[in-house]
Each structure stands twice: as structure tokens, then as C-alpha cells.
C-alpha positions as YAML, in Angstrom:
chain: A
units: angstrom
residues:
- id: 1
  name: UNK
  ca: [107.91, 121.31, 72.36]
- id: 2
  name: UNK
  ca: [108.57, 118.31, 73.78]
- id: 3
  name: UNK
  ca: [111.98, 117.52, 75.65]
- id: 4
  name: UNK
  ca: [113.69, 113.80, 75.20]
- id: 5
  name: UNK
  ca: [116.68, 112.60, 77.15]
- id: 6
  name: UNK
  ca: [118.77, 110.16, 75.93]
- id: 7
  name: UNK
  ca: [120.91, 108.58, 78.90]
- id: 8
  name: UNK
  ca: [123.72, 105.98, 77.40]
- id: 9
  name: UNK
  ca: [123.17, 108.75, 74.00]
- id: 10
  name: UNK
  ca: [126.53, 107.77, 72.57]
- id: 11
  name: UNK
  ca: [126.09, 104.09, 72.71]
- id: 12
  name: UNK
  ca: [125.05, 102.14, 69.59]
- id: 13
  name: UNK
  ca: [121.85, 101.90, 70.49]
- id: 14
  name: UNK
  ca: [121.54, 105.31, 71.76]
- id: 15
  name: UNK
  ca: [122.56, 106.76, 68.06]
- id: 16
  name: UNK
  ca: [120.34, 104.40, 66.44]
- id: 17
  name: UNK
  ca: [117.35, 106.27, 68.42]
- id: 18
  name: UNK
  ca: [118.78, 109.79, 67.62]
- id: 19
  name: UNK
  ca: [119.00, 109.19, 64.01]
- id: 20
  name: UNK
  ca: [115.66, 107.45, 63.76]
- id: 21
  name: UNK
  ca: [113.97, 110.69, 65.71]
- id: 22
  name: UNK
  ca: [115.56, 112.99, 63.67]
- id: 23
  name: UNK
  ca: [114.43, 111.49, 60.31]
- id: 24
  name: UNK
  ca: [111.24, 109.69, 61.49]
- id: 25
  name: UNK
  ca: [109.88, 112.26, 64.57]
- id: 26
  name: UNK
  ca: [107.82, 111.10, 67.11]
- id: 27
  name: UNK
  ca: [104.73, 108.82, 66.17]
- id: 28
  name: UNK
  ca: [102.46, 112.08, 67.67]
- id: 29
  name: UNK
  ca: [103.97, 114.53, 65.54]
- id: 30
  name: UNK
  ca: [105.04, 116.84, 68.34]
- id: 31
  name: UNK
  ca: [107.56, 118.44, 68.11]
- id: 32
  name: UNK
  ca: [110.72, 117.84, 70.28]
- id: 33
  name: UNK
  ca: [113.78, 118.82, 71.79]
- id: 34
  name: UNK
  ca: [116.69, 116.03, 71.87]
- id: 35
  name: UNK
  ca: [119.47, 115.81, 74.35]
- id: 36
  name: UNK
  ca: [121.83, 112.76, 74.73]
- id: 37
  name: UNK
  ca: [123.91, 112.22, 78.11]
- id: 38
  name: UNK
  ca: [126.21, 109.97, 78.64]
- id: 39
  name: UNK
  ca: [129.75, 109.51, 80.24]
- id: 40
  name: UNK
  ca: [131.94, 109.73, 77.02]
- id: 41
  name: UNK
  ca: [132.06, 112.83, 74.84]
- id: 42
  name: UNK
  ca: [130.51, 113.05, 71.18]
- id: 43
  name: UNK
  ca: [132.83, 114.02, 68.82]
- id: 44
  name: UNK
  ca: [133.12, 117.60, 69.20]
- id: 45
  name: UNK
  ca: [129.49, 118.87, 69.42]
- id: 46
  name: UNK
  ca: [129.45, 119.70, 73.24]
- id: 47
  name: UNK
  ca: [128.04, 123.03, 74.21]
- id: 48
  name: UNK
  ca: [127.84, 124.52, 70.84]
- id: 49
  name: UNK
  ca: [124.00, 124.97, 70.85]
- id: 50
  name: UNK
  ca: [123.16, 122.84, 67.82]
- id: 51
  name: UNK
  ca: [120.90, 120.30, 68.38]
- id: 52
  name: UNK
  ca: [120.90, 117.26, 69.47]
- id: 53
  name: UNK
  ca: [122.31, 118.36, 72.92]
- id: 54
  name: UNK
  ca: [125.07, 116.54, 74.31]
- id: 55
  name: UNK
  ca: [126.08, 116.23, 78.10]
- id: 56
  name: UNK
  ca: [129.09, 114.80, 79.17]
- id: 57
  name: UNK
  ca: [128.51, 112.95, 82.77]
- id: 58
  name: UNK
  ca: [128.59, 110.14, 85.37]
- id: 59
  name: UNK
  ca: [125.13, 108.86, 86.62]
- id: 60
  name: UNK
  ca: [127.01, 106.33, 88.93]
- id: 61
  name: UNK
  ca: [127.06, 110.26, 91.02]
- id: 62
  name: UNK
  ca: [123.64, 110.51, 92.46]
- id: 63
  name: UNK
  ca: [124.19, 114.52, 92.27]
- id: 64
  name: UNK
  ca: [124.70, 114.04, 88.31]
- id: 65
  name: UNK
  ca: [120.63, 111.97, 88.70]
- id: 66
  name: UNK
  ca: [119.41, 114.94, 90.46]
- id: 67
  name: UNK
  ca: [120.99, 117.56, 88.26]
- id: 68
  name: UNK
  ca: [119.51, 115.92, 85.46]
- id: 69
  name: UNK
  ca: [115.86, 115.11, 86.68]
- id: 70
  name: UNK
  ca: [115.62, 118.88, 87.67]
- id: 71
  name: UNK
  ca: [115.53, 119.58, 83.93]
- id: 72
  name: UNK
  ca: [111.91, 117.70, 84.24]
- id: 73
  name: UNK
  ca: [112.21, 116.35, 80.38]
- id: 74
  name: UNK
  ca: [108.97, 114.74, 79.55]
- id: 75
  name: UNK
  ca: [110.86, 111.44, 77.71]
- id: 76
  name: UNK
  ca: [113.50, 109.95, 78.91]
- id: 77
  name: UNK
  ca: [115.55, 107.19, 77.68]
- id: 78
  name: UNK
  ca: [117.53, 105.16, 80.17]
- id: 79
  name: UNK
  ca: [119.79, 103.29, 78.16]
- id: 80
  name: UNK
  ca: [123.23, 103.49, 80.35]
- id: 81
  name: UNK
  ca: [124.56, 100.28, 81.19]
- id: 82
  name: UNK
  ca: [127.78, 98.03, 81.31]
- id: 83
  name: UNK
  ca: [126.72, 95.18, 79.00]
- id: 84
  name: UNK
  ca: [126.61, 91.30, 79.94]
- id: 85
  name: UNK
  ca: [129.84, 90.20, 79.74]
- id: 86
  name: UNK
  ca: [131.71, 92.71, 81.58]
- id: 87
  name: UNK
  ca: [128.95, 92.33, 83.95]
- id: 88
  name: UNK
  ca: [129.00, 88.87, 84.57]
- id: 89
  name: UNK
  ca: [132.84, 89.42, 84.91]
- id: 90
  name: UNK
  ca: [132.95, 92.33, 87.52]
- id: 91
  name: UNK
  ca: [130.56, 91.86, 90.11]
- id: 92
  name: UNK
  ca: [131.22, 94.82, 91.91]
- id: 93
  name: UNK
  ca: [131.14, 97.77, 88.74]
- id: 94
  name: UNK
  ca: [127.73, 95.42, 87.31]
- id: 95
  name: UNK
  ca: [125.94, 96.71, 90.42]
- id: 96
  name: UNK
  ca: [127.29, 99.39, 90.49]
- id: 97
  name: UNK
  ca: [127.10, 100.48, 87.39]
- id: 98
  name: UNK
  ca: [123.49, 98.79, 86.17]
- id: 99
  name: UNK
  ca: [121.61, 99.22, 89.48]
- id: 100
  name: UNK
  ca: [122.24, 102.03, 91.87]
- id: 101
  name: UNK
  ca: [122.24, 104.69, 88.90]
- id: 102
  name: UNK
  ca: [118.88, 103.88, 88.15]
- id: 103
  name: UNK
  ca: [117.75, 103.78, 91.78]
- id: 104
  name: UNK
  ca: [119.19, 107.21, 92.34]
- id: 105
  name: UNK
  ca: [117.52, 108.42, 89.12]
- id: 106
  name: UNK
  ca: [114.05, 107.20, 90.05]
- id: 107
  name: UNK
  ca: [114.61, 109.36, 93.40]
- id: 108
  name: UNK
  ca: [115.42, 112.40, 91.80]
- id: 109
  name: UNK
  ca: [112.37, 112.16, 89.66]
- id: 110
  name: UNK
  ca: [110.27, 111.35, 92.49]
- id: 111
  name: UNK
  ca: [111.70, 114.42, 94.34]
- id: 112
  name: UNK
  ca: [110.88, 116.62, 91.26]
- id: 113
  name: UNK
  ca: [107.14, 115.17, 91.34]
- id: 114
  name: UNK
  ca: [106.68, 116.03, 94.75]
- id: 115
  name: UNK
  ca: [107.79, 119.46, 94.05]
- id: 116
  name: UNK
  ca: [105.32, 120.10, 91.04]
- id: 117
  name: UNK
  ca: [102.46, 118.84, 93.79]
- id: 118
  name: UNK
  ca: [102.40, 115.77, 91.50]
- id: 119
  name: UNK
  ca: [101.69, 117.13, 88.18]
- id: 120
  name: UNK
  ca: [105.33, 115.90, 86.70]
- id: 121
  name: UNK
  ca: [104.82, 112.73, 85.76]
- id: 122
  name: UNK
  ca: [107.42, 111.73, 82.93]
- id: 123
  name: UNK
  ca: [107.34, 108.66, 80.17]
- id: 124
  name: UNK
  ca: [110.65, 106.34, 81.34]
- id: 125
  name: UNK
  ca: [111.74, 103.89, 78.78]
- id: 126
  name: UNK
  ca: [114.36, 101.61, 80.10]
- id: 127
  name: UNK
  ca: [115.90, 99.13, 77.84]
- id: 128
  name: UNK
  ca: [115.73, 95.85, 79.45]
- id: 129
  name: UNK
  ca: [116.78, 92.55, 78.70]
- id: 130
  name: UNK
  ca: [115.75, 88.89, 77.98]
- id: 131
  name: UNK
  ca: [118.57, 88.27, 80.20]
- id: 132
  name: UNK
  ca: [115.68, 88.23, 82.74]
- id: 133
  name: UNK
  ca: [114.49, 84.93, 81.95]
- id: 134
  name: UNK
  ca: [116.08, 81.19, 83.22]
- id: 135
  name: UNK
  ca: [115.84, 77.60, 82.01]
- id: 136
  name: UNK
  ca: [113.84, 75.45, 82.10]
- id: 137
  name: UNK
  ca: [112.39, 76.72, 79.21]
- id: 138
  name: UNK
  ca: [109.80, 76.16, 77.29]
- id: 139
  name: UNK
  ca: [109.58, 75.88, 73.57]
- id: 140
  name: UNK
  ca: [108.47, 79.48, 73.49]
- id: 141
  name: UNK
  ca: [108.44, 81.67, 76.20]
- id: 142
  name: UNK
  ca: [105.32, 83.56, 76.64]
- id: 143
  name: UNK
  ca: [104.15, 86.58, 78.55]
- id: 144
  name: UNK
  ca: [102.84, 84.87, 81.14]
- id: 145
  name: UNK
  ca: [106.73, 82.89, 81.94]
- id: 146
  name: UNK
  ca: [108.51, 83.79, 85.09]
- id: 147
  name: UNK
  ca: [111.81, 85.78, 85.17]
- id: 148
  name: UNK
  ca: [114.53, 83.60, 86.79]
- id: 149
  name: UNK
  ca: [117.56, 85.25, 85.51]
- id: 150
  name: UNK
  ca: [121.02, 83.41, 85.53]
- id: 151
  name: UNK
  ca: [123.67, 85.98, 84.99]
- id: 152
  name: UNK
  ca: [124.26, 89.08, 86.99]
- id: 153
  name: UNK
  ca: [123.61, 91.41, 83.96]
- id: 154
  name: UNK
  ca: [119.75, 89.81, 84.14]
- id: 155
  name: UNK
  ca: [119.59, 90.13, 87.64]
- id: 156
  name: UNK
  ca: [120.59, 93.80, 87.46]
- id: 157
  name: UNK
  ca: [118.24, 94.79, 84.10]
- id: 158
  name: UNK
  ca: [115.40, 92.72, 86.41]
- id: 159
  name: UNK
  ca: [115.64, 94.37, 89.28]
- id: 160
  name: UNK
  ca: [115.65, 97.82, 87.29]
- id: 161
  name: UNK
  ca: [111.94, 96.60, 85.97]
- id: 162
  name: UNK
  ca: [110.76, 95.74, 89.38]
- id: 163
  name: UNK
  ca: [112.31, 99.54, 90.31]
- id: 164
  name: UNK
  ca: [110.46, 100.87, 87.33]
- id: 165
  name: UNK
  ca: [107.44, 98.87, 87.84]
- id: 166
  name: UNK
  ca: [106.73, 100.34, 91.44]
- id: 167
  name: UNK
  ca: [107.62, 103.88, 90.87]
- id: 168
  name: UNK
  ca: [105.04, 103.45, 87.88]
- id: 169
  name: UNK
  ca: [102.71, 102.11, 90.01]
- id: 170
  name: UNK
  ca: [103.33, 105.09, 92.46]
- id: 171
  name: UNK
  ca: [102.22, 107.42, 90.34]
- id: 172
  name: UNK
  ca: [105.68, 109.04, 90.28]
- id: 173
  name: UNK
  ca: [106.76, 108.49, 86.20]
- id: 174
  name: UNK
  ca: [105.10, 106.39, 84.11]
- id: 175
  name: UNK
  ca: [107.76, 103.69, 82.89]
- id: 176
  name: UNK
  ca: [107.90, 101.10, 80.54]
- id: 177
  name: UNK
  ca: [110.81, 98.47, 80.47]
- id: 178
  name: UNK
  ca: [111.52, 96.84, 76.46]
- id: 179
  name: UNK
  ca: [112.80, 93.47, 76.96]
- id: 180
  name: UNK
  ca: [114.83, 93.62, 73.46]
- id: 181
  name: UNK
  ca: [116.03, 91.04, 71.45]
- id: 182
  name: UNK
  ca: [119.68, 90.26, 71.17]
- id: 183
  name: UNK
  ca: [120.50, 93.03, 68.42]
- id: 184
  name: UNK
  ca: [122.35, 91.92, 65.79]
- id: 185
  name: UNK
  ca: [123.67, 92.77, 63.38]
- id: 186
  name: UNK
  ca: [125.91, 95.60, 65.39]
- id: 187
  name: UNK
  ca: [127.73, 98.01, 63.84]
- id: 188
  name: UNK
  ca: [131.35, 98.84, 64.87]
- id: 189
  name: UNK
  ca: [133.86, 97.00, 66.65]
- id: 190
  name: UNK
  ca: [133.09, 93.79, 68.93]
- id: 191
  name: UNK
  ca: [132.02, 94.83, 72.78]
- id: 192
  name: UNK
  ca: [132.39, 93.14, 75.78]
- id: 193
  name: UNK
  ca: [128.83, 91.57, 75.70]
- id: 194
  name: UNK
  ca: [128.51, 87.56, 75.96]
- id: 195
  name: UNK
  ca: [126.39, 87.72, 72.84]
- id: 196
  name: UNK
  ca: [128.77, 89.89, 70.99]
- id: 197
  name: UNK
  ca: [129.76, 86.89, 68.55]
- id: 198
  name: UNK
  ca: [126.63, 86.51, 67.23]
- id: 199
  name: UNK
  ca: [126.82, 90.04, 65.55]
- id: 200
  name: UNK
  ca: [130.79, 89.19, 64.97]
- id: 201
  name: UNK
  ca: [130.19, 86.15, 62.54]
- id: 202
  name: UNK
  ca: [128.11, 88.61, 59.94]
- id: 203
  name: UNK
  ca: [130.03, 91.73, 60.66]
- id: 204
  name: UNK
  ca: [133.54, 90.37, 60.20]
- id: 205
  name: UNK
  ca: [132.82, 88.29, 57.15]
- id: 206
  name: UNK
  ca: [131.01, 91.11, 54.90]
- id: 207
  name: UNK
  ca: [134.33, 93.26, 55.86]
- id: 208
  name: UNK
  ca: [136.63, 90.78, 54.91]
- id: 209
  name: UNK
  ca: [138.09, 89.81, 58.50]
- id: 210
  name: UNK
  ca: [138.64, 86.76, 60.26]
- id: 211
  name: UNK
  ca: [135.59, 86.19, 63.17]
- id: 212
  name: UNK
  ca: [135.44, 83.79, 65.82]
- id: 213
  name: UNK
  ca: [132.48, 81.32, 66.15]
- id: 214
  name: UNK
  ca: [132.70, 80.51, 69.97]
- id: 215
  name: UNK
  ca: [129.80, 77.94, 70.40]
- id: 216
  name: UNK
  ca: [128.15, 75.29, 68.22]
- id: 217
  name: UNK
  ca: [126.15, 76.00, 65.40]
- id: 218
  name: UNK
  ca: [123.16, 74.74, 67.01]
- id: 219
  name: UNK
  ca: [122.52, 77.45, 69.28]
- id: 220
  name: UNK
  ca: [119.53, 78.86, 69.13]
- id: 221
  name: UNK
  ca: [118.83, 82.35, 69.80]
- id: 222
  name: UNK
  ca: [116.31, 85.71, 69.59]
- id: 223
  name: UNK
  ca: [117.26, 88.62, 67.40]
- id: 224
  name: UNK
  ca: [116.65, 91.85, 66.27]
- id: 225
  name: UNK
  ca: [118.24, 94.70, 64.04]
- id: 226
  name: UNK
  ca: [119.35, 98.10, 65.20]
- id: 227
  name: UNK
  ca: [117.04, 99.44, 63.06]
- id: 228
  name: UNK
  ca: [114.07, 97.21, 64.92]
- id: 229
  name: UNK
  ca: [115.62, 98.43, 68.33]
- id: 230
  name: UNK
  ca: [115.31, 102.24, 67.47]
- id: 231
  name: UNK
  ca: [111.77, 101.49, 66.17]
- id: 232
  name: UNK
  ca: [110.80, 99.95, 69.17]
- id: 233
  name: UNK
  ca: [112.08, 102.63, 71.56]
- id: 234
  name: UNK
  ca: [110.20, 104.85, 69.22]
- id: 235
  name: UNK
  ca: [106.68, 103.22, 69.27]
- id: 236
  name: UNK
  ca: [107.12, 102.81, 73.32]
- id: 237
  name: UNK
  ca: [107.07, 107.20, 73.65]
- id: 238
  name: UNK
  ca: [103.59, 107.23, 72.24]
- id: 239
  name: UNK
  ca: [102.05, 103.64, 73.94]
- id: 240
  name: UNK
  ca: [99.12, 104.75, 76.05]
- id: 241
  name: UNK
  ca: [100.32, 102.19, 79.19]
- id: 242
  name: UNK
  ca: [96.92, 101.95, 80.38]
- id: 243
  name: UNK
  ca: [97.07, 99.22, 77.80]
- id: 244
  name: UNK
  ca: [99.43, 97.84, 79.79]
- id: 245
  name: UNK
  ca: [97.80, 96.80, 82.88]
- id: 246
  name: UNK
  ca: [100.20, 97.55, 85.37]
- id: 247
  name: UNK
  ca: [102.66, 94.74, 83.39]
- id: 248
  name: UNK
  ca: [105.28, 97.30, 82.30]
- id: 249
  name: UNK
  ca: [108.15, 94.87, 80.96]
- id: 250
  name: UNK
  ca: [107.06, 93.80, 78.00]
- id: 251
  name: UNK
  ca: [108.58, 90.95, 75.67]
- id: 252
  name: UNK
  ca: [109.66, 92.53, 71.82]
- id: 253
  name: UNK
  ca: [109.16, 90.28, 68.65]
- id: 254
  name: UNK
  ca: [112.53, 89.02, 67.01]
- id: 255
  name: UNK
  ca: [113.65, 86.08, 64.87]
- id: 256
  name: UNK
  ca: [114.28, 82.49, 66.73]
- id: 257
  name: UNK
  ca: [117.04, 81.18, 64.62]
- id: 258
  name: UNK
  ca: [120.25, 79.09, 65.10]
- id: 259
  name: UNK
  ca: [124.24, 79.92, 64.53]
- id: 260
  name: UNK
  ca: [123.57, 77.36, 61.82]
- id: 261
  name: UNK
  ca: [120.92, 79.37, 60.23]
- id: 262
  name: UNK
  ca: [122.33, 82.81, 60.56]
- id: 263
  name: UNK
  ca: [125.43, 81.57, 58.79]
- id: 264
  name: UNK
  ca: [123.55, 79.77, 56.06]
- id: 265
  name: UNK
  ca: [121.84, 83.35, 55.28]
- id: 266
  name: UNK
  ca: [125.30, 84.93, 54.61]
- id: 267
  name: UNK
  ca: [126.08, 82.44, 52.16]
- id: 268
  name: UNK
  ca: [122.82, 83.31, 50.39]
- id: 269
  name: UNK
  ca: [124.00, 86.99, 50.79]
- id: 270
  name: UNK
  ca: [127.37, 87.21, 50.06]
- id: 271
  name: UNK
  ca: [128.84, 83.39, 49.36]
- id: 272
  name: UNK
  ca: [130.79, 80.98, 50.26]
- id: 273
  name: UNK
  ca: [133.86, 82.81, 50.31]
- id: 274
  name: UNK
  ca: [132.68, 85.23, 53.22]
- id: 275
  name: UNK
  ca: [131.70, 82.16, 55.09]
- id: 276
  name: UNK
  ca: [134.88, 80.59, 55.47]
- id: 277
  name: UNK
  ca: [136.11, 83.57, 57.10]
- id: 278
  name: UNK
  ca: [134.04, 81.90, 60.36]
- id: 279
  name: UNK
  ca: [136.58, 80.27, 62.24]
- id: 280
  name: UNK
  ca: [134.89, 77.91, 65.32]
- id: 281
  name: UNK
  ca: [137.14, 78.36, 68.81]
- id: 282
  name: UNK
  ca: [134.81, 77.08, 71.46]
- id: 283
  name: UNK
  ca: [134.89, 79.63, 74.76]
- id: 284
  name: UNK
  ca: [134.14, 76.82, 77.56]
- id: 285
  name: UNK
  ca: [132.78, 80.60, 79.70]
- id: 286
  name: UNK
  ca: [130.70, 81.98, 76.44]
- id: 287
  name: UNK
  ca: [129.25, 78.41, 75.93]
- id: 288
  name: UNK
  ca: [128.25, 78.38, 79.71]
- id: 289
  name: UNK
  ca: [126.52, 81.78, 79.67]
- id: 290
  name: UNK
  ca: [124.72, 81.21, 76.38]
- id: 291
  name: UNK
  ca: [123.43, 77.95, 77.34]
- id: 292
  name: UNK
  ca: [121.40, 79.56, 80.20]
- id: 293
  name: UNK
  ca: [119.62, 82.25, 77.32]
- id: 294
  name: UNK
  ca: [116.33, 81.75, 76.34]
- id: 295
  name: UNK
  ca: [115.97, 80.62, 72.35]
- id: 296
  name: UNK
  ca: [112.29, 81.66, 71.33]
- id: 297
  name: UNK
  ca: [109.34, 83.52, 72.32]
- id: 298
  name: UNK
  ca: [105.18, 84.03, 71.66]
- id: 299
  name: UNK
  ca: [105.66, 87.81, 72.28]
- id: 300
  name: UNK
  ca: [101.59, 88.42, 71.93]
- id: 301
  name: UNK
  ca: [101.02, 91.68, 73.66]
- id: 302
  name: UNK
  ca: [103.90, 93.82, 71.99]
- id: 303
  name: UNK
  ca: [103.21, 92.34, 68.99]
- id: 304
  name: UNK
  ca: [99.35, 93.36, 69.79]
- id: 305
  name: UNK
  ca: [100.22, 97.17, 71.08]
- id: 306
  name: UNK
  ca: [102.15, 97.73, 67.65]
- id: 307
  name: UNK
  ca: [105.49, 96.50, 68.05]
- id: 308
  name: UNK
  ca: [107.23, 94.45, 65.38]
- id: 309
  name: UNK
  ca: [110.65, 93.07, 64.00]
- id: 310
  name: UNK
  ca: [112.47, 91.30, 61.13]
- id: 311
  name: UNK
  ca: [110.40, 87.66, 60.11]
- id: 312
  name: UNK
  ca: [114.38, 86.18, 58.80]
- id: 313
  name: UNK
  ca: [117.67, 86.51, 59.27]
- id: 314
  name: UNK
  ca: [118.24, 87.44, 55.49]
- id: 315
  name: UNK
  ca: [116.40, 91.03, 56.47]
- id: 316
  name: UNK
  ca: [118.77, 91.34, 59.22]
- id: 317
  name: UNK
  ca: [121.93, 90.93, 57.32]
- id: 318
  name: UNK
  ca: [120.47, 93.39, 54.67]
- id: 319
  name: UNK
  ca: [119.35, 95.91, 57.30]
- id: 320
  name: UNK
  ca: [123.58, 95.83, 58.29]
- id: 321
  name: UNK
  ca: [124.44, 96.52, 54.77]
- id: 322
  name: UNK
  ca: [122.18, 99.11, 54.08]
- id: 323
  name: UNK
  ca: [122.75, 100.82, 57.40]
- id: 324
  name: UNK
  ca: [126.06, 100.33, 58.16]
- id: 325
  name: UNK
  ca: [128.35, 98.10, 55.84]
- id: 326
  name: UNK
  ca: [130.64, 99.37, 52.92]
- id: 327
  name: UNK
  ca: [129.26, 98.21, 49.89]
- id: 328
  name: UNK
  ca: [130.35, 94.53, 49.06]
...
């Protein structure tokens, strides 16, 4: 049996994963035992013994790290974060909140691999960012382009890799860090994430609401669905990383498309009429942060090790209404 944690389990990305392991499994076939963690309740389903497990807790405690790595699960999902926005907004809880968890984490598990003499070694899977990555850009970034991030949020997912990268190489867990795609379309309400009206401008439309285009319609931008996200995080539990060759951040495959394009795919899904709910209000703060995102990418050796995504926008906005839209 094998036992999964699921830090950040109640976020959106976090329920995506459950629901994909409980209907899908894992790519092995093993058998497994889920538990999701995070610093919000579920809805009523703590300590009651059903599965999944849910833990109610603060990682930004180092004692909450250690009482959680002393449960030596063999996966584990690190998923908890504060996303870009807020990030970029608070100095003080980004670091706090995105960085020192994770280093506190790593140490626990380290101190549980010394104590097994070194025969507890468990599979990591962080979920970074292509937040990593500056301008100057090329046309397509490849896997070979240099991280250079220009927000705080990609400064804290990077130096999370380079945390994940050397405890790898230690011997201590064996980690892999998913740079994903912006996701999109995202169920729910908006967030506090920079990139949160890219999602908005489908989401509100196909429910009938007002949403707020903040930028120009030429932006250009990488994207992939929940669905794709949960897949990914998925495929990464059963990757043999020797493949890897000691690169452990790898670039995911998405969709390069602009605001221009995304929007003309709603009309061909659901019409005119949902597109004039799009109202634009440039942000002069959004516009500054998007403007220093990367646009496209070659993403050769994820696509090569198995991973893969949505080819147009179209698929996208279908994977929202087949997921998680009321019927039109």
C-alpha cells in the first residue's frame, strides 16, 4: 500500500489530484493510501476514518514539517503556497509563506532518512512555476533557457527547485519540481493570483457575469487545464528520474495563445452574447507583472518523458464545461 500526501489538499489544484487518483489510480497500479493536509478544513470529513484523510495544519510551524515527515509517506505532494499576486504584494508572508515551509520540510525528511540509515528515500513533487523565467525572451523558451525570475512569487517557487534540486542530489528524497502552465480555465471564484483574469474572462461569461479584461488582447500567454495539471502531477509519481539527469525542474507542454485568441474561442463556444460580457479595465500593476511572463515554450523533454496538454484553447474551454460549468 502505498501512502500519498497531499500538502495544499484543499486547494484547486490539490482536489483536482484527489479526484483524478481516486478515479484514475496511480500509473503503477499500486495501490495507495491518500491523505490531504492543508491549513483550512474540508468540509466536514476530518477524523472520521474514511478515506481520503484530511489534516488540518500550519506548515509555516516547522514542528507541524516534522510531525508530518515522521509519517515517512512514500509520495508527497507539496502544493502549499500563497499564489502570485498576494505574493508580489506582501513581501514578508511570500517568504514566509512559499519558502521557509519548504526548507523546514526538506529537514524533517532529511532527519527521517538519517534515522532509517538512509533507506527512506521519498518521491517529492513540488509544483513550480514558469514564474521562474525573465525577459528577454526568446520566441520559445527552451529547456536549455536560464531562470531569471521577475516577481517575488518566481523567486520563491525558484529557490524551492534549487532546495529540491540539492536535497535530490543528496540522496535524501528524490524530488521533481513541474513548472506548470498558467491553469486555466479555474473553477470557483477569482483568487488573488496576477494571472487570475485569464481564467476570469471564460469563467464569468459561460455563467452569465460581468468579467474584467485587465490587459490588451494581445497578450500572449502559456496554458493548461485543471484536468492537464492533475495529469501531470500524476505521470510525475511514476517518472523513473534517472531520466532526468540530475535536471529536476522540468518545463510542462501548454497552449501559447493570446487574450485575443482565447476570447475568439468562446465565441465559437458559446457566442457572441457571452463575449460581450468581457468588459476591458486596464490594471496599470497587472499589465506590469504580466508583461515580465514568458509567452511560449519548446517543452522537449516533458513532452519526451510522457507529459502532455491541450493543442487549443477550444479543448480548454470544453474541459471547464465538462468539469466544472453548469450546463449552458
Amino acid at each position: 500500500m502505498k501512502r500519498i500526501l497531499v500538502l495544499g489538499g484543499r486547494g484547486m489544484v490539490g482536489k483536482k489530484l484527489t479526484k483524478h487518483l481516486e478515479m484514475v489510480g496511480l500509473a503503477d497500479g499500486d495501490a495507495f493510501e491518500l491523505t490531504l493536509h492543508d491549513i483550512s478544513p474540508s468540509q466536514g470529513n476530518e477524523n472520521k476514518g474514511d478515506p481520503p484523510r484530511h489534516l488540518v495544519g500550519n506548515l509555516a510551524m516547522a514542528a507541524e514539517g516534522s510531525a508530518l515527515a515522521a509519517e515517512r509517506y512514500d509520495l508527497i505532494y507539496f502544493l502549499a503556497s500563497i499564489v502570485s499576486g498576494e505574493a508580489e504584494n506582501d513581501f514578508d508572508k511570500g517568504w514566509q509563506t512559499n519558502l521557509w515551509p519548504m526548507w523546514s520540510f526538506l529537514e524533517a525528511l532529511r532527519a527521517q532518512h538519517r534515522a532509517s540509515g538512509g533507506t527512506y528515500v521519498p518521491r517529492v513533487i513540488f509544483t513550480s512555476s514558469i514564474a521562474v523565467f525573465g525577459g528577454p525572451y526568446p520566441d520559445k523558451i527552451s529547456d536549455e533557457f536560464i531562470q531569471s525570475p521577475q516577481t517575488s512569487y518566481g523567486a520563491q517557487k525558484l529557490a524551492c527547485e534549487i532546495m529540491i534540486q540539492d536535497f535530490s542530489r543528496k540522496g535524501f528524497i528524490d524530488g521533481i519540481s513541474l513548472r506548470l502552465p498558467t491553469i486555466c480555465v479555474r473553477p470557483g471564484k477569482p483568487n488573488l493570483a496576477a494571472s487570475s483574469f485569464f481564467s476570469g474572462i471564460i469563467r464569468e461569461p459561460l455563467n452569465g457575469i460581468k468579467a474584467i479584461l485587465p490587459v490588451a488582447d494581445t497578450v500572449r500567454h502559456w496554458h493548461a487545464s485543471p484536468r492537464s495539471a492533475a495529469s501531470f502531477l500524476a505521470h510525475a509519481a511514476g517518472l523513473d528520474t534517472s531520466r532526468l539527469d540530475g535536471r529536476r525542474a522540468l518545463n510542462l507542454p501548454g497552449l501559447s495563445c493570446t487574450v485575443a485568441q482565447q476570447i475568439e474561442a468562446l465565441r465559437e463556444v458559446a457566442g457572441n452574447d457571452v463575449v460581450a460580457l468581457i468588459k476591458l479595465q486596464p490594471d496599470p500593476e497587472i499589465i506590469r507583472i504580466v508583461a515580465g511572463w514568458p509567452e511560449d515554450f519548446a517543452p522537449e523533454r516533458a513532452i519526451e518523458l510522457g507529459f502532455a496538454a491541450e493543442e487549443t484553447f477550444n479543448e480548454i474551454i470544453n474541459v471547464y464545461l465538462e468539469d466544472d460549468s453548469p450546463s449552458l
